[in-house]
Each structure stands twice: as C-alpha cells, then as structure tokens.
matplotlib code that plots the C-alpha trace (Angstrom):
import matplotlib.pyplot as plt

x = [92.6, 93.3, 97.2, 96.0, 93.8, 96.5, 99.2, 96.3, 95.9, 99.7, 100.0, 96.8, 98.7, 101.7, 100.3, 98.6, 101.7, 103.9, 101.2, 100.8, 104.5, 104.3, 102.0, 104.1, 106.9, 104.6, 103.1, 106.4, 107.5, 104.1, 102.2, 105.1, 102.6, 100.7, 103.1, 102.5, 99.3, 100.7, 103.6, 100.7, 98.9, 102.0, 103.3, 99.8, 99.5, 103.6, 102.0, 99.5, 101.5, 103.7, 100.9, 99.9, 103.3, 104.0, 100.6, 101.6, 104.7, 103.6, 101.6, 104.9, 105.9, 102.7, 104.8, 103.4, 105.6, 104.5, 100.7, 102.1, 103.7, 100.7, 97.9, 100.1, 101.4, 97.9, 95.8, 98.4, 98.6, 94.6, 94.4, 97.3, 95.2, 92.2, 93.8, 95.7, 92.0, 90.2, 93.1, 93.0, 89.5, 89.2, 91.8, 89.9, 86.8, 89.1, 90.3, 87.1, 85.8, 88.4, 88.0, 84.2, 85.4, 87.5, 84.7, 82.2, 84.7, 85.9, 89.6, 90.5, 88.4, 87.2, 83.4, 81.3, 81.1, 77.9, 77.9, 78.3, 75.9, 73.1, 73.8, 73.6, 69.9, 68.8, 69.1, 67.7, 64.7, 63.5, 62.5, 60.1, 61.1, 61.3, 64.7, 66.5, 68.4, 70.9, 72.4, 75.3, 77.6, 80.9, 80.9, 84.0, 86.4, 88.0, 88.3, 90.4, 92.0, 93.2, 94.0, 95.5, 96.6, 95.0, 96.9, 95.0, 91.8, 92.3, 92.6, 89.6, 87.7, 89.1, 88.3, 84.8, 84.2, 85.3, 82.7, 80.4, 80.8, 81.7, 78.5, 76.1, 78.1, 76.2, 72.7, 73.3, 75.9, 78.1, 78.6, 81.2, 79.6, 81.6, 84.4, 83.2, 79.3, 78.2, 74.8, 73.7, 71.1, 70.7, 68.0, 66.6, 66.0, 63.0, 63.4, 64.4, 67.3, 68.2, 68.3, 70.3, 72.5, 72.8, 73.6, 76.4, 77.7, 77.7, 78.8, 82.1, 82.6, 82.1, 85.1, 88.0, 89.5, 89.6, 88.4, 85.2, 82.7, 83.4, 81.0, 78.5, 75.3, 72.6, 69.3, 67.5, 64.1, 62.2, 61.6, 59.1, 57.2, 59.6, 60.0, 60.4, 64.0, 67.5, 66.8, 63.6, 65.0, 68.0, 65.9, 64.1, 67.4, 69.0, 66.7, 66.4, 70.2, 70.3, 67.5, 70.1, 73.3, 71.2, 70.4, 73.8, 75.1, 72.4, 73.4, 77.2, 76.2, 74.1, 76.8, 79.1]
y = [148.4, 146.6, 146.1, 144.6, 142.2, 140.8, 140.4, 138.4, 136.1, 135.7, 134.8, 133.0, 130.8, 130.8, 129.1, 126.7, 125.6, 125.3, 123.5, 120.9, 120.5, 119.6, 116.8, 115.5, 115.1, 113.6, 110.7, 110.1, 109.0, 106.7, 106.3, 106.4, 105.3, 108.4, 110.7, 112.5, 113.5, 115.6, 116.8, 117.6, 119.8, 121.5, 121.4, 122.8, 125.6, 126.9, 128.0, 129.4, 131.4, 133.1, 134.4, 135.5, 137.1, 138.5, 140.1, 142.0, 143.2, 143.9, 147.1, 148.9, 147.8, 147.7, 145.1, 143.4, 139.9, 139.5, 140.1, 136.6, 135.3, 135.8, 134.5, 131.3, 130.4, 130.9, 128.8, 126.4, 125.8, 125.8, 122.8, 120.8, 121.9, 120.7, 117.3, 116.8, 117.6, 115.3, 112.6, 113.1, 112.7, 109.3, 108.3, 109.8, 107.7, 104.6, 104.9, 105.4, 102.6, 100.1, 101.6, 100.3, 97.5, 96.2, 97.6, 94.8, 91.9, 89.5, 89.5, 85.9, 84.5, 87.1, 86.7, 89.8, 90.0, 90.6, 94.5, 93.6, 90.5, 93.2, 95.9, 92.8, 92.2, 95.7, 95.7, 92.1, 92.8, 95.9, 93.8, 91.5, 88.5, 85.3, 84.1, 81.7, 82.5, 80.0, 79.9, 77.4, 76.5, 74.2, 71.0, 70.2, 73.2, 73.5, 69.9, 70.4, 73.4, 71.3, 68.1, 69.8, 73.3, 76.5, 77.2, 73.7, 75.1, 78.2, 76.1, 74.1, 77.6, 78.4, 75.6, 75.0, 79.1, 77.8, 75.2, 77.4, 80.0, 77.7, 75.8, 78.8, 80.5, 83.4, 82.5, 84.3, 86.0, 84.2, 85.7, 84.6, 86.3, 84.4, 81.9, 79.4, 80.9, 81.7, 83.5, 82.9, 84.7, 82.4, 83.5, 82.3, 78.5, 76.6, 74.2, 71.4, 73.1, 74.8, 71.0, 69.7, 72.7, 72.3, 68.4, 69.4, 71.3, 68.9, 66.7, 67.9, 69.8, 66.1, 65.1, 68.2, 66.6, 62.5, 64.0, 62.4, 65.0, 67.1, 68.9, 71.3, 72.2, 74.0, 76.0, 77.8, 80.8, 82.3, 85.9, 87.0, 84.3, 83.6, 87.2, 90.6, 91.4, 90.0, 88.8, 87.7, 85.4, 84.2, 83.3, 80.8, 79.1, 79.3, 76.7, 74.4, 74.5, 73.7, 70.3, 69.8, 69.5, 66.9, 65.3, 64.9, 64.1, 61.8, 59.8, 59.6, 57.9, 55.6, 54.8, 54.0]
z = [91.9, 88.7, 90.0, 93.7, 92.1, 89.8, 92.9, 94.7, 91.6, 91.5, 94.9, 95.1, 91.9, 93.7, 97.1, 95.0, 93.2, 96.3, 97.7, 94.7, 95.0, 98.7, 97.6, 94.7, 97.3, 99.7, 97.2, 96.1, 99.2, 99.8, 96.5, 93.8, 90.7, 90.9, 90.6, 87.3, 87.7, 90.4, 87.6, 85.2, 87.4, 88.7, 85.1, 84.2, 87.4, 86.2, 83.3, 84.8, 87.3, 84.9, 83.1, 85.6, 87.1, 83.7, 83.5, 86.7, 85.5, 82.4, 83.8, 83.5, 80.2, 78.2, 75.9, 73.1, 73.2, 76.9, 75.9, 73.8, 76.7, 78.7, 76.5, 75.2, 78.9, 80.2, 77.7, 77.3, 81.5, 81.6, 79.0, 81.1, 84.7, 83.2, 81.9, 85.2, 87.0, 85.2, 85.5, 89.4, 89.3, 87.7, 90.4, 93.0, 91.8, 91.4, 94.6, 96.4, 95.1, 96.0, 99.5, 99.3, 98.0, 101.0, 103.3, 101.9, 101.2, 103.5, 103.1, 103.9, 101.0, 99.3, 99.2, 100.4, 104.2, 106.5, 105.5, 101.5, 101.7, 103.2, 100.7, 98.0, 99.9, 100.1, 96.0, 95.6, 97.7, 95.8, 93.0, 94.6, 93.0, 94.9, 96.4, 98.3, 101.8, 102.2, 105.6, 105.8, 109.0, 108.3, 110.4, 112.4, 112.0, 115.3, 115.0, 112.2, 113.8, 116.6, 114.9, 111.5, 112.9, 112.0, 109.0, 107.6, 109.4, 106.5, 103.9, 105.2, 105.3, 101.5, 100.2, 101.3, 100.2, 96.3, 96.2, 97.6, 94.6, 92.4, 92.7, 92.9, 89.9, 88.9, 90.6, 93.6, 95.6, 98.6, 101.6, 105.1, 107.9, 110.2, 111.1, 109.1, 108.5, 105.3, 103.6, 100.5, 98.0, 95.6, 92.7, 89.4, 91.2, 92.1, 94.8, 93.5, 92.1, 95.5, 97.0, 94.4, 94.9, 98.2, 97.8, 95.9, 98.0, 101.0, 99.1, 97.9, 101.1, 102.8, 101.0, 101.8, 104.6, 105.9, 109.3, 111.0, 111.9, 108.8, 106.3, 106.0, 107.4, 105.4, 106.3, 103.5, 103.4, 100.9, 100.4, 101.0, 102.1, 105.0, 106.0, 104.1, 105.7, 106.1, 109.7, 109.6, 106.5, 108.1, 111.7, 109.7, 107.9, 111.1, 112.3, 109.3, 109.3, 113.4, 112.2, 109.0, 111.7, 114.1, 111.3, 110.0, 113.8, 113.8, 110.5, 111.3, 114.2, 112.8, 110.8, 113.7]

ax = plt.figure().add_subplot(projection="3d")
ax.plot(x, y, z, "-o")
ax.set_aspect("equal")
plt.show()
C-alpha cells in the first residue's frame, strides 16, 4: 500500500510538471515578461518530483545518501513552489485588477465610463454627505467633425475632458458616458463654488476651437435632495443642462 501511494505521488508530480511546462512554452509565445515565475515553479516542482521518484526507488535500496537526496530536494523544491506560488499570485491579483480597470475606463480619454462613474456613486452615496451631479454636453461637435474632420473632433473631445479634470482636480470624479457627454460627482463644494467651477469650465472649453456654436453645456443636482439614485440625479441635470444649451443658443444669437 505504502509503494502505490508513492507511484501516485510521483505521477501526480510528474503531470503537474509537464503541465507547468506546457504553460511556460505557451506564455513565452504570448506574455514573454512573465516567464520566470513559470521557471520557478517548474524549477520548484523538479525538486519536488525527484524526491519523490527517489523516495520510490528507494524502497529497494533502503540507502542512507538518498534519505539526503530526498529530504534536501524536497524541502528545497517546497520553498521555491511556495515563492513561485506566491509570485503568481501577486500577478494574478495585478492582472485582475487591470482587467477591472479597462472595464470602468473609457479608453479614448481615460476618465471612468458610465459602469465606473456608477460604481464611483454606489461608494459616494453610502456616506450621506451632500454632492453635486454635474451633467455636461459639448456644444458643436459634429460641427467640428464635419468642418475639421473627425480626427480634430478627438482632439476637441480630449481636450475639453482635460479641462474638465483639470478644473474639478480632486473634488470629484469625471466621467464620459457618451460621445461628447460627461457626469460629474463633484464633492466638498457649496454652490457658489460649483458655479464658478462650472464657469471655468465653459469658459476655457469656449475657447478650444475658432468654431461658432462651440462650448459646453452644463446641468447640475444635489444628492439627496434632488433624488437618492444615479438616475433620478442625472433626470434633474439633464434638464438644467437642456435650459443651459437654449440659453447659450439664445445668447450667440443675440450676439449676431
């Protein structure tokens, strides 16, 4: 009994180590900079598996240098298992959180997107402070689009999103939930501050391209007064923004 459970350890060992060397091969063909944790484990599991092959075949022997062999090799691989183990993990952690990352960012200008900006909310909520819900539309980008081409209409886009989270810094977090939408939680501001805020950032928006018809149009809530979640918030600065963008039509034409 003793001998059949040592042959299943060996080749239990021995799977394992062909296996770990399939994926060495198969991350050196794809992820080339993670290579040695693979060599460590496998490095770690050879060990292993000659303990564990000489342990077998020491049943015939009874010899007292492979009773050596065996407790050296086998201590020795379980440290450098362990080390690999714990190295993959910390990659495995790494990785997963780059991979939740990219689900919540918007890739074009690297704000949070509509998932990251109501995770951001779900947390922000829970602490029934008062905040600000921004809700801001860019005036005039197809205009742009088709006067400038679509590669300008990016830029336009990019450039608008840097004053954005420029100018709320660390008071909130900035969100593009859309082509050229954007939420905002902005917190820590009264509202005079949110105004001034938001003059700034029409301001400097105003001035990104020589285009007529250009800017930025803002609608704001308060939590909870204005609703207790993300929808109900955004309804209401939906329609001060739609009042903000016939205001501004209103006042270019005034001027013309």
């Amino acid at each position: 009994m003793m001998e059949l459970q040592k042959i299943l350890v060996y080749l239990v060992t021995t799977i394992l180590l062909f296996y770990m060397i399939r994926l060495l091969i198969f991350t050196k063909k794809r992820w080339k900079f993670r290579t040695y944790t693979f060599i460590i484990l496998i490095g770690g599991l050879s060990l292993i598996n000659i303990a564990t092959f000489v342990d077998m075949i020491n049943n015939f022997s009874n010899s007292h240098f492979a009773y050596i062999i065996i407790k050296i090799s086998f201590t020795l691989g379980a440290i450098i298992y362990v080390l690999g183990v714990i190295l993959w993990s910390d990659y495995t952690k790494k990785t997963i959180e780059k991979f939740e990352e990219i689900a919540l960012t918007d890739p074009m200008t690297g704000t949070l997107n509509r998932k990251g900006i109501e995770n951001r909310y779900n947390i922000v909520s829970k602490s029934d402070d008062y905040f600000y819900v921004v809700l801001c539309d860019l005036d005039g980008t197809k205009r742009v689009n088709d006067n400038f081409g679509h590669l300008q209409g990016d830029k336009y886009i990019n450039h608008a999103t840097k004053i954005i989270t420029d100018t709320i810094g660390l008071k909130g977090n900035v969100a593009r939930i859309g082509g050229d939408e954007f939420i905002i939680l902005l917190s820590y501001v009264d509202i005079q501050e949110l105004q001034q805020i938001i003059s700034k950032i029409k301001c400097l928006i105003s001035k990104l391209v020589p285009e007529k018809n250009t800017g930025i149009s803002c609608g704001y809530s308060l939590f909870p007064d204005d609703g207790v979640t993300l929808e109900e918030l955004i309804k209401v600065a939906d329609e001060k923004m739609y009042e903000d963008k016939k205001s501004s039509k209103r006042h270019r034409n005034d001027k013309l």
